[in-house]
C-alpha positions as CSV (number, residue, x, y, z in Angstrom):
1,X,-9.0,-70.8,-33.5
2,X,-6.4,-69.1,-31.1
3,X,-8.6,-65.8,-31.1
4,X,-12.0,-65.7,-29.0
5,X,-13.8,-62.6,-30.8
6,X,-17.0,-61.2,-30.0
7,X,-19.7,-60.8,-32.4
8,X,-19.1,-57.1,-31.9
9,X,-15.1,-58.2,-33.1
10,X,-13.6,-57.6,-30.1
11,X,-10.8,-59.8,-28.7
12,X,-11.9,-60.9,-25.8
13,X,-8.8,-63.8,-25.5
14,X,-6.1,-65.0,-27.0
15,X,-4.8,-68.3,-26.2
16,X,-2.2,-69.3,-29.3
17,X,1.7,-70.1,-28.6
18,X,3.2,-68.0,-31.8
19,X,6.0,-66.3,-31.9
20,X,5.1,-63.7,-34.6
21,X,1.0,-63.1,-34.0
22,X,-0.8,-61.0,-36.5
23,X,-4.4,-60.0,-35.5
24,X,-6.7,-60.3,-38.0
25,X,-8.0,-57.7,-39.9
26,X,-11.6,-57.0,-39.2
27,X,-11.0,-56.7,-35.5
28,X,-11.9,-53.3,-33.7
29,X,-11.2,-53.8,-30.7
30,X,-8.6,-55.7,-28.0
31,X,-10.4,-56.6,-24.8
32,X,-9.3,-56.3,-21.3
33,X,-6.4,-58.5,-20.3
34,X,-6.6,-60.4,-23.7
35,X,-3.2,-61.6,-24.2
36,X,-2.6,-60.8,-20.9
37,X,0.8,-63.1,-19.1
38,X,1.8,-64.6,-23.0
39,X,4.9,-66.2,-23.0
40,X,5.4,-66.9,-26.4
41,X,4.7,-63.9,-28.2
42,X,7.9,-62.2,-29.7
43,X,6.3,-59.3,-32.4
44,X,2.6,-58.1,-33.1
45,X,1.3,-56.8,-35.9
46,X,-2.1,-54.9,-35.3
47,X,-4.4,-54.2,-38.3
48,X,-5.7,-51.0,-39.3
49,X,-9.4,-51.7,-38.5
50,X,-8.3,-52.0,-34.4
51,X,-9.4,-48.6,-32.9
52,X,-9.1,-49.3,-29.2
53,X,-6.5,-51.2,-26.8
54,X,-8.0,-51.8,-23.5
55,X,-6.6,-52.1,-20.4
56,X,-3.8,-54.1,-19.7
57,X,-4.4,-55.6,-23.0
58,X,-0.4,-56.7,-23.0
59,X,-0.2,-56.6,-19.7
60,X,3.1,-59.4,-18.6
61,X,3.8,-60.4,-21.9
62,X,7.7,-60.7,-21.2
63,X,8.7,-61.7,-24.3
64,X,7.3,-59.4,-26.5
65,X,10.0,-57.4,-28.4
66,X,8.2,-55.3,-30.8
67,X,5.0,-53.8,-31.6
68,X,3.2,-52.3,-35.3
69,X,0.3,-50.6,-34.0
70,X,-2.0,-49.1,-36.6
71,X,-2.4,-45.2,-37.2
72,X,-6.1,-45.7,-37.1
73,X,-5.9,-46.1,-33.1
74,X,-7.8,-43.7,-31.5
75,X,-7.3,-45.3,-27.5
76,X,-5.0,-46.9,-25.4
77,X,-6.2,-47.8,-22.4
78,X,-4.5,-48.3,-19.0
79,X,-2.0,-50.4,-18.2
80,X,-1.9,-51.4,-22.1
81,X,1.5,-52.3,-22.0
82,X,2.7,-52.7,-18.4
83,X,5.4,-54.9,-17.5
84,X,6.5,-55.9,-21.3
85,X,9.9,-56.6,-20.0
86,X,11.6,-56.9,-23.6
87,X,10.1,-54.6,-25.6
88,X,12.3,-52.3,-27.1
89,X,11.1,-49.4,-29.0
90,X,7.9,-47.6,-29.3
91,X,5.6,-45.4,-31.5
92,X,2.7,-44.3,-30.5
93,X,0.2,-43.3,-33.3
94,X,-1.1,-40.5,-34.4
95,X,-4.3,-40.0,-33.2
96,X,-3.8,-40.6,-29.4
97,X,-4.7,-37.7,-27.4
98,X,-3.6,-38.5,-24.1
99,X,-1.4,-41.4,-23.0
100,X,-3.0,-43.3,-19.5
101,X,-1.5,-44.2,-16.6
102,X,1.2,-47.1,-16.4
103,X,0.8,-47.4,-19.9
104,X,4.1,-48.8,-20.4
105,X,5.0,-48.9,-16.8
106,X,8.4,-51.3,-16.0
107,X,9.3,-52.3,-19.5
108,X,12.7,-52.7,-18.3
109,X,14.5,-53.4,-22.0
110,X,12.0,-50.0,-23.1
111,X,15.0,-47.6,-24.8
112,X,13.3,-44.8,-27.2
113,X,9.3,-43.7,-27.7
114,X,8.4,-41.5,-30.0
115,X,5.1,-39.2,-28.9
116,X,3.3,-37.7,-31.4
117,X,2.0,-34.1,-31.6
118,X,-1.8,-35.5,-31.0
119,X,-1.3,-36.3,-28.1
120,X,-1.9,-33.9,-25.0
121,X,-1.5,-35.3,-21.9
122,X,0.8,-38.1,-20.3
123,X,-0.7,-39.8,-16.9
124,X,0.6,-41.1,-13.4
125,X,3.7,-43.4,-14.0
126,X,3.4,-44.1,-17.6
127,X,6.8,-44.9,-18.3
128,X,7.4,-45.2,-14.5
129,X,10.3,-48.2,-14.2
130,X,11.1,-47.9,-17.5
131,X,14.8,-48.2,-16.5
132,X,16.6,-48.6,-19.8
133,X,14.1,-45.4,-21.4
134,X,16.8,-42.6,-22.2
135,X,15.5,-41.3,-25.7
136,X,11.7,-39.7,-24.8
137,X,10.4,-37.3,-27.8
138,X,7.9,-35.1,-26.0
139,X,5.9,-32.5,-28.2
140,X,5.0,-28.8,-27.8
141,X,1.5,-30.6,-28.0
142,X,1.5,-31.8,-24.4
143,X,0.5,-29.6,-21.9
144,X,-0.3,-31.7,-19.0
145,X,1.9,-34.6,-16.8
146,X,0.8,-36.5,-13.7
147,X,3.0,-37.9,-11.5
148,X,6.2,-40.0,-11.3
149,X,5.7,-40.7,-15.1
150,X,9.2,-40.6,-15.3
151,X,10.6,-42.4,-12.5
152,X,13.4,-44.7,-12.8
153,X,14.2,-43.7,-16.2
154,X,17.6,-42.8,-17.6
155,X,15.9,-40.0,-19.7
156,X,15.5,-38.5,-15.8
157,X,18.2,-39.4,-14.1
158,X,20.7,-38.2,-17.1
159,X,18.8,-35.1,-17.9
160,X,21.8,-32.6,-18.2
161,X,19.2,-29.6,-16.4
162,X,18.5,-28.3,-13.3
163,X,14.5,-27.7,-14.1
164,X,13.7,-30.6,-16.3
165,X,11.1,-28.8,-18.6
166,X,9.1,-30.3,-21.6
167,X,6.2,-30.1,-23.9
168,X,4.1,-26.6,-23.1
169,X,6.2,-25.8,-20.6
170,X,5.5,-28.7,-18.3
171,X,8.1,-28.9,-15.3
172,X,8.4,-32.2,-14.7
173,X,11.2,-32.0,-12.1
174,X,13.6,-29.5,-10.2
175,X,16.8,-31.5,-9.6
176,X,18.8,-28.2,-8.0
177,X,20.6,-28.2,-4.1
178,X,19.2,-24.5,-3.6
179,X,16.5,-24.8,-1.2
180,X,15.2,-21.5,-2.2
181,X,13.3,-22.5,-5.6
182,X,12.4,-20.0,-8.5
183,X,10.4,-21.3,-11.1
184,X,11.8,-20.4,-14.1
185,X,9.6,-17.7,-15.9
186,X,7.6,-19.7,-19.1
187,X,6.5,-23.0,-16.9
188,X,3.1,-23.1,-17.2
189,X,2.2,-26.7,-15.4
190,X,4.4,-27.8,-12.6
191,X,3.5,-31.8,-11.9
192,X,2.7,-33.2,-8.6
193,X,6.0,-35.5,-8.5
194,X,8.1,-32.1,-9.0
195,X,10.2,-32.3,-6.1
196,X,10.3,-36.2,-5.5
197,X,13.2,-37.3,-3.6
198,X,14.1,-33.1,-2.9
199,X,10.6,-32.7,-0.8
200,X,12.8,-32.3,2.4
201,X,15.6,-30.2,0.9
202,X,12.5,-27.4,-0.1
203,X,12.4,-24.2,2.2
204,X,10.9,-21.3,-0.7
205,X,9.3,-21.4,-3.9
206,X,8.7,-18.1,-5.9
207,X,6.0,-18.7,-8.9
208,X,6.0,-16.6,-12.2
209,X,3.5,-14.8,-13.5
210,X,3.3,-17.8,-16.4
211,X,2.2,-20.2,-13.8
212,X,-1.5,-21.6,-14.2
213,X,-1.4,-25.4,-12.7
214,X,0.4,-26.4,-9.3
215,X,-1.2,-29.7,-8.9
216,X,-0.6,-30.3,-5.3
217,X,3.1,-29.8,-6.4
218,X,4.2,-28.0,-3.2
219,X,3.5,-30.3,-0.3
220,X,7.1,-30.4,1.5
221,X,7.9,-31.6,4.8
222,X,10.1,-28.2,5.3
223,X,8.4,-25.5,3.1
224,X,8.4,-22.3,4.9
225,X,6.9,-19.8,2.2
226,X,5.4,-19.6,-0.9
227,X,5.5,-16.6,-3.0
228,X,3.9,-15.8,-6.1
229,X,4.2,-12.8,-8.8
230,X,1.9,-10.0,-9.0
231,X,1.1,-10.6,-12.4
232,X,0.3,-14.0,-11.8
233,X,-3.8,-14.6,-13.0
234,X,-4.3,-17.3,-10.9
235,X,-2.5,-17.3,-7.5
236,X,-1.6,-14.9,-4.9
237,X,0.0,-15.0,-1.7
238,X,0.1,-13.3,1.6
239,X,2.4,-13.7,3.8
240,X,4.1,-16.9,2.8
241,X,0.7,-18.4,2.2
242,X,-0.4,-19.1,-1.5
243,X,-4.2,-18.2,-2.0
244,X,-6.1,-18.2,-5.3
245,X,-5.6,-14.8,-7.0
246,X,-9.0,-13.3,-5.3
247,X,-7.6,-15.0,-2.2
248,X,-11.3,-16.7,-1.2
249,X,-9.9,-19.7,-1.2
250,X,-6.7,-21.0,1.0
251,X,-4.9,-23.5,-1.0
252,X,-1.7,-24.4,0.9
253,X,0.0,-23.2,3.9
254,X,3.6,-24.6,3.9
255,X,4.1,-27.3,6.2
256,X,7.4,-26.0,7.8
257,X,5.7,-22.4,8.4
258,X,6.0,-22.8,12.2
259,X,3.9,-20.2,14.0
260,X,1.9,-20.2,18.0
261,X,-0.9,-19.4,16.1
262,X,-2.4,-18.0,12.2
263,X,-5.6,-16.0,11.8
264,X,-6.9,-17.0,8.2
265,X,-7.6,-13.8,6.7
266,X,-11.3,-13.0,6.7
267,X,-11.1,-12.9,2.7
268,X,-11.3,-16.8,2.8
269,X,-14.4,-19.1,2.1
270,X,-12.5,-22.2,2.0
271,X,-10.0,-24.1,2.7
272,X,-8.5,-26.6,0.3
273,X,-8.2,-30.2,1.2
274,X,-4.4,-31.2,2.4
275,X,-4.0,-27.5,3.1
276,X,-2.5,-27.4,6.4
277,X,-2.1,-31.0,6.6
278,X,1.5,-31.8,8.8
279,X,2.0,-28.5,9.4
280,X,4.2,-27.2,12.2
281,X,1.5,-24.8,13.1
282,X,-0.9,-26.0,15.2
283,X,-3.4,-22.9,16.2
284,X,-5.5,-21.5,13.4
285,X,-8.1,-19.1,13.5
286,X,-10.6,-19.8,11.2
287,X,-13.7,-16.5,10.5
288,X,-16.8,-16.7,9.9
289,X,-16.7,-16.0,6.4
290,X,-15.3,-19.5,5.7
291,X,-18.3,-21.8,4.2
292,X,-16.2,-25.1,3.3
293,X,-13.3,-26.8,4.6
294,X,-11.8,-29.9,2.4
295,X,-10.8,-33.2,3.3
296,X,-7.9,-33.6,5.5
297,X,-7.2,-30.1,5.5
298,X,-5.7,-29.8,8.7
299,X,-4.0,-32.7,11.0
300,X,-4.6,-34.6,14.1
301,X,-3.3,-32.5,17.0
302,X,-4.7,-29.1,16.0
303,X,-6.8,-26.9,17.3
304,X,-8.9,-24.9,15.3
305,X,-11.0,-21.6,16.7
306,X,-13.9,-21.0,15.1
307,X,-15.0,-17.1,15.3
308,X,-19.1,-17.2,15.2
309,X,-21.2,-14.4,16.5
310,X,-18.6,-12.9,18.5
311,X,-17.3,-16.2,20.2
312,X,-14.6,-17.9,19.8
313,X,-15.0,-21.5,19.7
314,X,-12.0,-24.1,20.3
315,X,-12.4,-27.5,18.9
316,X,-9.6,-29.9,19.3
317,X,-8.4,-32.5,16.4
318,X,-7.4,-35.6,17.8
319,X,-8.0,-37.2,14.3
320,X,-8.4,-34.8,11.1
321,X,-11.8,-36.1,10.2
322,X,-13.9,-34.1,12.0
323,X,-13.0,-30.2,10.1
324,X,-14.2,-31.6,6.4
325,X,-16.6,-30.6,3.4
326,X,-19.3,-33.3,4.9
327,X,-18.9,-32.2,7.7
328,X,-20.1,-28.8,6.5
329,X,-22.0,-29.4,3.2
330,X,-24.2,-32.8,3.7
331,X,-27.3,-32.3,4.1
332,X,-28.8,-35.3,6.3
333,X,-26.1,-34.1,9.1
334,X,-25.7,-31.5,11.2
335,X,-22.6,-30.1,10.4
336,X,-19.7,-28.4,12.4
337,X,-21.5,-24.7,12.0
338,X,-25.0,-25.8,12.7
339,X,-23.1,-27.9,15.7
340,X,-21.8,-24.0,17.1
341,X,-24.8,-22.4,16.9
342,X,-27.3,-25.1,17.6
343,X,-25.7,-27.3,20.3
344,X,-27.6,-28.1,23.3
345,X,-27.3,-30.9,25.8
346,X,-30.6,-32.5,24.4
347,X,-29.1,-32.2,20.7
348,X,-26.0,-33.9,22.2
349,X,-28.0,-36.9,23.3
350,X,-29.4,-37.6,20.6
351,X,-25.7,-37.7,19.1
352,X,-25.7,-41.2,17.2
353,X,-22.1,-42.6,15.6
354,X,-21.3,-44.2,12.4
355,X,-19.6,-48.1,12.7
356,X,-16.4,-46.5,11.4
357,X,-12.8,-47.4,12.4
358,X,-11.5,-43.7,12.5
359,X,-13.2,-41.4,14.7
360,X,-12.3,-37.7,16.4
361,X,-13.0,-36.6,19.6
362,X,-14.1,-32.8,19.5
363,X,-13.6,-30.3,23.0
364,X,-16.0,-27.7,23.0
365,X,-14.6,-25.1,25.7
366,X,-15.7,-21.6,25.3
367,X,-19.5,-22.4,24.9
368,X,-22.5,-22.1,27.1
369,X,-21.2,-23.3,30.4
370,X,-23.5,-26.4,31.0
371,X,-22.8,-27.8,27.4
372,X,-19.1,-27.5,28.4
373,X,-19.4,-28.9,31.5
374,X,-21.3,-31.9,29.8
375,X,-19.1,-32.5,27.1
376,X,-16.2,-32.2,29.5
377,X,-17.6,-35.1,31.4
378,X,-18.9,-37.0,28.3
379,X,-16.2,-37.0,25.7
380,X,-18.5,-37.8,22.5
381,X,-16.6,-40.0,20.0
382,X,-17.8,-38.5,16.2
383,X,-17.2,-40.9,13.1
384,X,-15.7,-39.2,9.9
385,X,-19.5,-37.9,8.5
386,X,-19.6,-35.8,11.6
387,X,-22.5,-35.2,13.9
388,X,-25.6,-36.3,12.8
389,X,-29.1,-36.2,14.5
């Protein structure tokens, strides 16, 4: 027996040397890895009764040419066909809802796939190094794309448009020279690989009222504003800065925005993770209205000033751990606002450090004058979590 099936009829492994392999019928599912790095295989026929591919099922199997899969499949797992370097042509079933990440990734000899109106999403670098791909069917059905899913195609690098827009209007990837960006008016979901290889040519983006997904989409080395239609239900923007539409939460301020110093409007609750994060700015002050600040949100070599109870407190990032959501939210730590309102010289001694690689040093200026005097003499070293007594 060349099959090793489960009792639950799964294929666990497959160890035969045939060129055409049929599975047999009976068989629900194929296991992890099961003919994983086969070098004989040439076509596969998969029986109606197979419901599930798992991950990396056909992972390496170079010589495999063509597929039948079975229109009862319900899931294709990860990876399911990475790196089958000579298979040609593809269609996916009906049935599959969502097609996962690498799922055909670097099938060089890959030509033509044929999606069908099931399924609804398409995940990070599913056809990614697909470099012979340059017939793609993508339905009205799909309304969401992760990242470099198309990379390396021909499908891409052919694609006679300027905004390279698919499915429920999905922008996939603006491939203009204008460095002043309008997204056309009907995009709904722009995905986060939008602008790969233009990041640096990117200096405005204007968003239509249709837009309802940005997906991290707008993180450019030399974006200077963001703007955002009125009508728009979800975003908003204020000065070059895109908000949520309420604006209580700060989602991005463009990294090439290059001011002494911002005031975050006291609208703001929190800050998104990665939202200031490189930017040229390196002064912001932050009110006390804002309850959460996300990972990363700001970069090494900023200063931040907090505003609490009529002070103004500095505190100096010399790595961008310190200003994050456990910093302020766990609940075994004393977190940065407890830290302003509670620190004395006996709390500071009783400052203990996590065995961490990364740490941040915070300065503490504009406090009660013996607490700065101590922690100008005792630079205390913080691990990522914070302070904690």
């Amino acid at each position: 027996m060349y099959f090793d099936i489960t009792p639950k009829n799964v294929i666990k492994k497959y160890t035969g040397t045939e060129t055409h392999v049929v599975i047999p019928d009976g068989v629900t599912e194929i296991g992890v890895q099961a003919f994983a790095k086969n070098n004989t295989m040439v076509s596969l026929e998969i029986p109606e009764s197979v419901n599930i591919i798992h991950q990396e099922a056909f992972l390496l199997c170079k010589k495999l040419v063509s597929v039948k899969m079975p229109k009862t499949l319900k899931f294709l797992e990860q990876g399911a066909f990475r790196r089958c370097e000579s298979l040609q042509s593809l269609r996916i079933p009906d049935g599959i809802k969502e097609i996962k990440g690498g799922m055909f990734g670097e099938c060089q000899e890959l030509t033509s796939v044929i999606i069908p109106d099931s399924v609804k999403s398409i995940c990070d670098r599913a056809f990614s190094g697909c470099c012979s791909l340059e017939e793609i069917d993508i339905p009205k059905s799909v309304t969401a794309i992760g990242k470099n899913v198309f990379d390396g195609t021909l499908w891409l690098k052919n694609h006679p448009n300027e905004f390279v827009i698919v499915g429920d209007g999905v922008l996939v990837s603006y491939r203009g020279e204008n460095p002043d960006v309008t997204i056309p008016e009907g995009v709904k979901f722009l995905t986060q690989s939008v602008f790969y290889g233009n990041q640096e040519n990117i200096r405005s983006v204007f968003i239509p009222e249709t837009v309802t997904a940005l997906n991290d989409s707008l993180h450019c080395d030399n974006l200077q504003e963001i703007n955002v239609s009125e009508q728009n239900l979800n975003y908003s923007s204020v000065d070059g800065v895109l908000y949520n539409k309420t604006q209580s939460v700060m989602l991005i301020y463009p990294h090439g925005k290059k001011l002494p110093c911002f005031c975050i409007p006291n609208t703001v609750t929190e800050i998104q993770e990665y939202c200031a994060f490189h930017s040229e700015t390196k002064k912001f002050i932050i009110p006390e209205t804002v309850k959460e600040i996300g990972y990363f949100a700001f970069s090494e070599g900023t200063t931040l000033i907090f505003e609490r109870h009529g002070r103004q407190i500095p505190i100096f990032l010399e790595f961008p751990w310190f200003v994050n959501s456990y910093a302020i939210n766990r609940k075994d730590a004393l977190g940065v606002w407890e830290f302003m309102e509670n620190a004395t010289i006996q709390s500071l001694l009783h400052i203990r450090t996590y065995a961490y690689r990364y740490q941040f040093t915070a300065f503490c200026y504009d406090m009660d004058s013996e607490i700065a005097d101590y922690l100008r003499e005792n630079i205390t070293a913080v691990a990522r979590f914070a302070i904690e007594l």
